[in-house]
N, C-alpha and C positions, 0 to 999 in steps of 0.2 A: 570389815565394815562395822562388826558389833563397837569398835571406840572409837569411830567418830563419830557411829548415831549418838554415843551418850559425850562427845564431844556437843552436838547440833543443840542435845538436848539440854544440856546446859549451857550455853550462849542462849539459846529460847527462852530457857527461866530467869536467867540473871539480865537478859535486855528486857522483858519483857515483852517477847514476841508472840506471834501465835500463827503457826504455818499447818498448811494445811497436807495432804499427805504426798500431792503432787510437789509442792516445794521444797518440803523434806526430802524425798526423791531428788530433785534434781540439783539439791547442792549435797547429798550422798556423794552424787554420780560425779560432780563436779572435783570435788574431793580427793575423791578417788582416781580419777583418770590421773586429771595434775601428779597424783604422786606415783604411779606407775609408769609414766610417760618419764619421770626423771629419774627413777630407777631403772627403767626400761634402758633412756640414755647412759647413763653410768655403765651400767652392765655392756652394753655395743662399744663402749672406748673402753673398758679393761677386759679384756678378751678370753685372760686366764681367770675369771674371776667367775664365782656362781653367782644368778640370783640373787641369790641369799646372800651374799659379799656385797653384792650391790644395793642392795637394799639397806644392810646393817650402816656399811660405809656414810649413805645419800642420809641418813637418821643421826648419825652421832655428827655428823657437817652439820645440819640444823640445829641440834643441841650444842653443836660450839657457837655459833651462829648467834643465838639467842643469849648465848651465856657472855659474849663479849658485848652484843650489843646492850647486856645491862651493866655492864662493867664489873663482873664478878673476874675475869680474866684480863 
């Protein structure tokens, strides 16, 4: 959780928000499920795979992800 609070915390400074600690909380929370819940999936369809396979794999998809949709690939 410690990088995406200082994800929150920077989208706060650079929009110029100002949340308060219940909101911060609940887009933490938000966050966080959303990427467990798809690591979570990943990991139930590859079956010989840890965790931590699943996890790495669902991470380096969004980094290719991100990297074509700016057209570096």
């Amino acid at each position: 959780g410690g990088v995406v609070m200082s994800y929150l915390e920077w989208v706060e400074n650079l929009q110029w928000y100002i949340w308060d600690e219940e909101e911060t909380r609940r887009r933490l929370e938000t966050i966080m499920m959303n990427n467990v819940s798809k690591v979570y999936a990943r990991w139930q369809k590859e079956k010989q795979w840890t965790m931590r396979d699943a996890a790495i794999v669902t991470a380096l998809e969004r980094i290719y992800k991100a990297m074509k949709l700016r057209g570096w690939i």
